[in-house]
N, C-alpha and C positions, 0 to 999 in steps of 0.2 A: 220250839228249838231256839236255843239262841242265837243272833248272828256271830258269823267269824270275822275273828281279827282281820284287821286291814294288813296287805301284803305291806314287809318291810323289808327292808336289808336281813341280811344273814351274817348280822356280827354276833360275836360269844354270848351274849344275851340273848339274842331274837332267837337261836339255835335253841338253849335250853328253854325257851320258853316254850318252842314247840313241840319238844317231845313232853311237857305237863300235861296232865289230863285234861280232857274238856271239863271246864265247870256245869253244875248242876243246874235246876233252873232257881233263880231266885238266890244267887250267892252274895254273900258279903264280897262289896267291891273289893278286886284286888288293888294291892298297892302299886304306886306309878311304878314303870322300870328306870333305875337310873341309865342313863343314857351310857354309851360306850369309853371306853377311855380315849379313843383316839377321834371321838368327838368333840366338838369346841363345845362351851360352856355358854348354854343358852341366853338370851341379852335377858337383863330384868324389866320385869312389868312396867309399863310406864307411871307416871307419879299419880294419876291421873286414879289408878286401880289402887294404890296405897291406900288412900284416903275413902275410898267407896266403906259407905254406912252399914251395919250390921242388915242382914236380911238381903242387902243387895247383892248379885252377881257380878262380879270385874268382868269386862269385855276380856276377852282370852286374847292373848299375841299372839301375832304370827311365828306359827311353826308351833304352838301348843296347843292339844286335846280342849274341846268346850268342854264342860262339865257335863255327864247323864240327866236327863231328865229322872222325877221320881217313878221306879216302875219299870226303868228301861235298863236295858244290860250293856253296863258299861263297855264301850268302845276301847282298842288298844291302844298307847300311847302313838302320837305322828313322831313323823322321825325328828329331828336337833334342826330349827332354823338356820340360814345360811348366814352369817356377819356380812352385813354391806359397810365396805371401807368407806368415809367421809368425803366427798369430793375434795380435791385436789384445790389450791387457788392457781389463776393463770399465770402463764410465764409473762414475766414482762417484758415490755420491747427491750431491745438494745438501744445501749445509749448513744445519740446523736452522735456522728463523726462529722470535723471540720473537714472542707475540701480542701482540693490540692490546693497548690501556688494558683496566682494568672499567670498566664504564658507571653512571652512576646512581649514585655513594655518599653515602649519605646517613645521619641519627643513624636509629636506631630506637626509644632508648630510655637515659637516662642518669639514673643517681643520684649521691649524695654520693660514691661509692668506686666506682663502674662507669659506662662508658658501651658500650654496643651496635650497631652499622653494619653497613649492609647494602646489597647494590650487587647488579648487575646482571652475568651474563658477557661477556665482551671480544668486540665481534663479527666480529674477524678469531682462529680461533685457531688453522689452517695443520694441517699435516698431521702433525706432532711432537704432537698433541694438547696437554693440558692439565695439567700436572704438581699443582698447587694455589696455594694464594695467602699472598701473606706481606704483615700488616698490622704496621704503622710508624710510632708516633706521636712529637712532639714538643713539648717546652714554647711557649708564645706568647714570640718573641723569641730563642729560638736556633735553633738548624742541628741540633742533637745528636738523628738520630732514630734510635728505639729499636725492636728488634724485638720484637712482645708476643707471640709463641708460638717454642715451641723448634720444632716441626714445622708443613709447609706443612698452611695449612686447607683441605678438600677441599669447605666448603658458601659460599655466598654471603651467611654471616653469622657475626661471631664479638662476642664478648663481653670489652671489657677490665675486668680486676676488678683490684683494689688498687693504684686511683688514688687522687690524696689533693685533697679537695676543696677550692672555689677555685681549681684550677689550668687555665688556658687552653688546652685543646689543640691541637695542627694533627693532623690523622688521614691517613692515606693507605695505598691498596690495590695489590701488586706481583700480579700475573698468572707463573708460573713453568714453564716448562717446559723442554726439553730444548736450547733455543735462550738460553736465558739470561733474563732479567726483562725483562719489557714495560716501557713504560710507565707510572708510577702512575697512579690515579686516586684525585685529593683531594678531602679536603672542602670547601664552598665557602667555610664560616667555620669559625675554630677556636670549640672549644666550650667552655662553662662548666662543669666540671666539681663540680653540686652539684643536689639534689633539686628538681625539677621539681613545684610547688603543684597544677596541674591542666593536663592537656596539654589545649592550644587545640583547640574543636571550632563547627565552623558549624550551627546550628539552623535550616534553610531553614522556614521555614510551608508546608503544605500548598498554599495558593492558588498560591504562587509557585513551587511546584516542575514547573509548567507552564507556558507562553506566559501572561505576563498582557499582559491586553488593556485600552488606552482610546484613549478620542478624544480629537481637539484641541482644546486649549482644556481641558482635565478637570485637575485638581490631582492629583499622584501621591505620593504619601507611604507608603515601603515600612519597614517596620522589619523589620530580619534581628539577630536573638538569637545571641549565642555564650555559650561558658562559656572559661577560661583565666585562673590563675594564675603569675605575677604578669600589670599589665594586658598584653593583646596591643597590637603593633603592628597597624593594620588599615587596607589599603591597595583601592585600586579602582580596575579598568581596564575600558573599552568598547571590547569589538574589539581586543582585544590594546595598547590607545591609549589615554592618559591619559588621564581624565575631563574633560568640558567645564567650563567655567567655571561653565554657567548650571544646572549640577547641584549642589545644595547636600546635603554631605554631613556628618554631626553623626555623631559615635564617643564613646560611652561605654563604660564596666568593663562591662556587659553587652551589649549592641547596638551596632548600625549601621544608622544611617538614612539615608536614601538621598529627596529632597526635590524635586521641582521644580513651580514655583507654575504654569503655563501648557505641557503638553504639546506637542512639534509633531513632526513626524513623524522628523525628524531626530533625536531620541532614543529612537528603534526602534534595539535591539541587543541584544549581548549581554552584561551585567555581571557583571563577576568579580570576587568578593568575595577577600580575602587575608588570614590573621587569622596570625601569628607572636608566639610564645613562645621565646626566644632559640634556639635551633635544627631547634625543633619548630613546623612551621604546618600549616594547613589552608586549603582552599579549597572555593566551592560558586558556582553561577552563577544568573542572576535573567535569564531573555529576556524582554524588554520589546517590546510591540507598539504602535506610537500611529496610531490608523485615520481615517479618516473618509469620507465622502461620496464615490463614482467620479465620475468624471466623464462627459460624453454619448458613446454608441456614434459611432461614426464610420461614413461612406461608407452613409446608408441610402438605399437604389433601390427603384422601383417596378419591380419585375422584370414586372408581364405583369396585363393584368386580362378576366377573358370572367365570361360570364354577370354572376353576380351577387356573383364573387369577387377580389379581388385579392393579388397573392404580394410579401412583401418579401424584404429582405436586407439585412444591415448586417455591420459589424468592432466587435470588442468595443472597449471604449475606450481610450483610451493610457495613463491614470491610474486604476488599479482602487482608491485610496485607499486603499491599503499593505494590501488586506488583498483573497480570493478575491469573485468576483462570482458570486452567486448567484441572478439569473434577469436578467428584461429584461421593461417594459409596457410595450403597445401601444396608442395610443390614435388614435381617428379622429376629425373634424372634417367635417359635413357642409360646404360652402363655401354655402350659403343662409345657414345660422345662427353659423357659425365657432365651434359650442361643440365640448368637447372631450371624448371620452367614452370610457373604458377597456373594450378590446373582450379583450386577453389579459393576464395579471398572472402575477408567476412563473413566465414564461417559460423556458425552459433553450436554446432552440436560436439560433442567429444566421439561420434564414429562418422565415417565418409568414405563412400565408394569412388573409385576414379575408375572413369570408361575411357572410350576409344582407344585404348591399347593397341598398338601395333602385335601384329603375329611374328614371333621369332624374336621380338625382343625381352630384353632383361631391365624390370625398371627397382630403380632405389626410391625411397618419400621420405620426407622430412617434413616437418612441424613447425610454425613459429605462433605463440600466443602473442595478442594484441591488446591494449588500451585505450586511452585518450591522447595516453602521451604519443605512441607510436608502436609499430614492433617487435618483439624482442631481439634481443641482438645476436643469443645462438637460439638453435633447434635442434628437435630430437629429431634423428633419425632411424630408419625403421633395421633390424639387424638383418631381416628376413630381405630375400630378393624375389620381385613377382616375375617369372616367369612366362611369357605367353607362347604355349608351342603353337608350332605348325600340326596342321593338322590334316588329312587328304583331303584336299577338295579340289574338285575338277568344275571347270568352266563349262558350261555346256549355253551358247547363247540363244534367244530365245528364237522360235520357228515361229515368223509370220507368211499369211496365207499370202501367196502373189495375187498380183490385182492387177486388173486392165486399166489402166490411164488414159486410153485414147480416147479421144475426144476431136470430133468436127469443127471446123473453124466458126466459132461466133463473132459477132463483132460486139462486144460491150459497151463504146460509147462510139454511136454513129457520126458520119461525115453531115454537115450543116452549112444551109446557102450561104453563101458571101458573096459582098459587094467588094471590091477591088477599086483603085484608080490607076490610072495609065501613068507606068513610071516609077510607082511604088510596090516592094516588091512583096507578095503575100503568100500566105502558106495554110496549106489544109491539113486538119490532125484528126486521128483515128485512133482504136482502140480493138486489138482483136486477140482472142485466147482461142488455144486448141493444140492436141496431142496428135504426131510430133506436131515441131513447129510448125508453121503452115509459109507457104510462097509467097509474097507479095505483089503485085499486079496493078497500076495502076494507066487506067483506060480516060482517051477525053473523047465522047461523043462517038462511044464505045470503041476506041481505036486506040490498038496497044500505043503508050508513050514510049516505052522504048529507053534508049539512053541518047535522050535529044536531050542538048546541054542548056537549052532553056530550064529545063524543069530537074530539081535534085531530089531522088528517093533517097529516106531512111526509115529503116525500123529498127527500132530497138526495142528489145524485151516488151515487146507484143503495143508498141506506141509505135506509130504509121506518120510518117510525115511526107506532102507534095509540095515542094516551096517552089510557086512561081518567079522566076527573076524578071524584075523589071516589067508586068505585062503591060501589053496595048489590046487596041476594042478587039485584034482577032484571037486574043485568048480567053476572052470570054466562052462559057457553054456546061456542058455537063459533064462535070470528074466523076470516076468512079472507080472503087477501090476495089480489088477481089483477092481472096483469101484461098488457097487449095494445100488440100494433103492429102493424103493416101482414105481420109474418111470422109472428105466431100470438099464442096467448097462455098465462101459466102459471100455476098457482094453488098457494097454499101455506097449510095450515089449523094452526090449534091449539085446545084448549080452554082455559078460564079458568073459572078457580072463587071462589066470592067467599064470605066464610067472616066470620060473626060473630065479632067479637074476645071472650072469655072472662073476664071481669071476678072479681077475687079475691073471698072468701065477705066477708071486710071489706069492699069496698067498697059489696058487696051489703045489707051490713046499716045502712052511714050511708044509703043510698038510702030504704031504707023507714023 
């Protein structure tokens, strides 16, 4: 049997080819099928198979049938090769772009025969990068500009030297890379090309290199010092904005004063000083702050009042007096007396409770916010009134347990010997506690004393005293004190001795 056709598409031809009969064995090769119409038109043979010699076989292209061997049954045609489109050639780059301008050029430094500039790099500078920079000066009044380096400079500063002084120049900066020359960037005046006396510099003071601060109404008188050869020009803006009329400014060869007689708050800013030396200046700034007095908190409520406390609440004010609020007092007003009496000071929070309320009174609060400066000068008051009622309560004082206090006569600090002399008068002391008081009893050589006006008793608040007057040798002997009460009694002795005073051998002798 023969083999069958290779599977192919099912266009108008491959359909009636298969309903033909099967060929016999050994048939006269069929002829090729032409290809469909809505197939592309197979490439031709390459030159290669044009030329192949009689008796040879052409190598077959892709996408067409080998030929049959002799003997063999012919195979069906393959289906129409696919056209490969020719490669494409590459896109090409985009063409180089010059970068921006330079930024920024300015003098940095010039004498009689050089002047110095120095700028900023370009801040578009593209994907060609940055080749270097070609600087280009010309006289004041022509077009003729000149290139002052043989080769591009690679820093963002160069140095012209053998200029010839007095001469005015225009300066300007090329940006160079592979895209061609940027932009320049010029100077903004041409310059004088000659020795600079002292380049312009601003001397701020200490005080004023921070916030200076005053109130309205205060006189402000600022002096700012410069140095600069020959004089600077010397200009001033507030807030970026020409200075007010009512700011009086006086410029001399060393300073700049700066003057206003009556402060108000619309002179809070910020001042900028500007001092220029023909291409060289300098600049320094003065913040000014003009304050005064807040004005009353807003929206105060009596939020809730029990027992003997009341809670407020308020909004800080809408005018802080150009400067931060730093607490808030609180003060009450009984409504009997309508006086006003500061219950919190230096406040920080916007609510506060006020205690120790009296019972039965009606109290009013007011508000006043605070600054640096001081005060304010009104306050909110509250609409509401705190009430404190009275309430039942009954005193009932406390019940302590009764207690026995009695007590036995002790003595605390006992009677102690003493020497005496005859003549001088001396006194015995004691110390005795006990519930009640206890009696006092003083005994010599255990025999009541008595009220003999030699000897004086006192006692007081439990201090015992025997003062002998004047003794001699026969009151020398043994005191002794005794204590009695309804809980006993207690006795406390000493001796005393009474001793001839010793008279010197001189005195002994004017005697006799």
């Amino acid at each position: 049997m023969p083999s069958k056709p290779a599977p192919i598409k099912k266009s108008p031809a491959k359909k009636a080819a298969e309903k033909a009969p099967e060929p016999v064995p050994e048939p006269e090769p069929a002829p090729v099928e032409a290809p469909p119409a809505d197939t592309a038109p197979v490439e031709a043979a390459p030159a290669e198979a044009a030329h192949a010699t009689e008796g040879e076989v052409a190598p077959a292209t892709e996408g067409e049938a080998a030929p049959a061997a002799e003997g063999d049954t012919p195979a069906a045609p393959a289906e129409a090769a696919v056209v490969e489109e020719p490669p494409k050639a590459p896109t090409p780059p985009p063409p180089a772009v010059p970068t921006s301008a330079p930024l920024d050029v300015s003098v940095d430094d010039v004498t009689d025969s050089s002047l110095t500039i120095k700028w900023n790099t370009p801040e578009t500078i593209g994907d060609s990068g940055l080749d270097g920079y070609t600087i280009e000066y010309c006289k004041d009044g022509t077009t003729d500009w000149v290139v002052a380096q043989e080769e591009m400079n690679p820093t963002n500063r160069y140095s012209l030297q053998h200029l010839t002084a007095g001469d005015l120049l225009h300066v300007r900066v090329v940006a160079v890379n592979r895209g061609g020359r940027s932009e320049p960037g010029t100077l903004a005046e041409p310059v004088p090309i000659r020795e600079i006396g002292e380049r312009p510099r601003i001397r701020i003071p200490r005080h004023l290199k921070s916030c200076y601060v005053k109130q309205v109404g205060d006189q402000i008188n600022l002096v700012i010092p410069f140095n600069g050869k020959p004089k600077p020009v010397v200009s001033w803006l507030k807030d970026g904005q020409p200075v007010d009329t009512r700011v009086n400014i006086r410029n001399s060869d060393k300073d700049s004063i700066i003057f206003i007689r009556h402060a108000q708050r619309e002179d809070s800013g910020v001042y900028e000083i500007s001092i220029k030396v023909d291409s060289f200046e300098d600049k320094a700034t003065v913040t000014l702050q003009i304050v005064e007095r807040p004005g009353s908190p807003a929206n105060v409520k009596l939020l809730d009042t029990w027992d003997f406390n009341a809670a407020l609440e308020w909004t800080p004010p809408k005018d802080n007096g150009n400067t931060e609020i730093t607490g808030y007092t609180i003060q009450k007003a009984d409504r009997k007396t309508g006086e006003w009496f500061s219950v919190l000071v230096h406040h920080h929070r916007l609510t506060a409770t006020i205690t120790d309320l009296i019972m039965g009174n009606s109290y009013s609060f007011r508000v006043f916010a605070e600054n640096q400066v001081g005060m304010s000068e009104m306050s909110a008051v509250t609409k509401g009134v705190a009430t404190i009622h009275k309430t039942g309560i009954v005193y009932k004082p406390p019940e302590y347990p009764e207690r026995d206090f009695s007590e036995a006569p002790r003595f605390t600090t006992p009677l102690t010997n003493r020497t005496a002399t005859v003549g001088y008068t001396t006194k015995l002391l004691c110390s005795v506690r006990g519930s009640p008081k206890p009696t006092i009893e003083w005994l010599k050589n255990m025999a009541i004393i008595g009220k003999d006006p030699k000897f004086r008793q006192i006692s007081t608040q439990g201090i015992c005293s025997l003062e002998i007057r004047k003794p001699c040798c026969f009151d020398g002997g043994v005191y002794t004190c005794r204590a009695k009460n309804q809980q006993g009694e207690a006795v406390v002795s000493c001796k005393l001795e009474v001793k001839q005073a010793i008279l010197p051998e001189a005195n002994k002798d004017k005697g006799k």
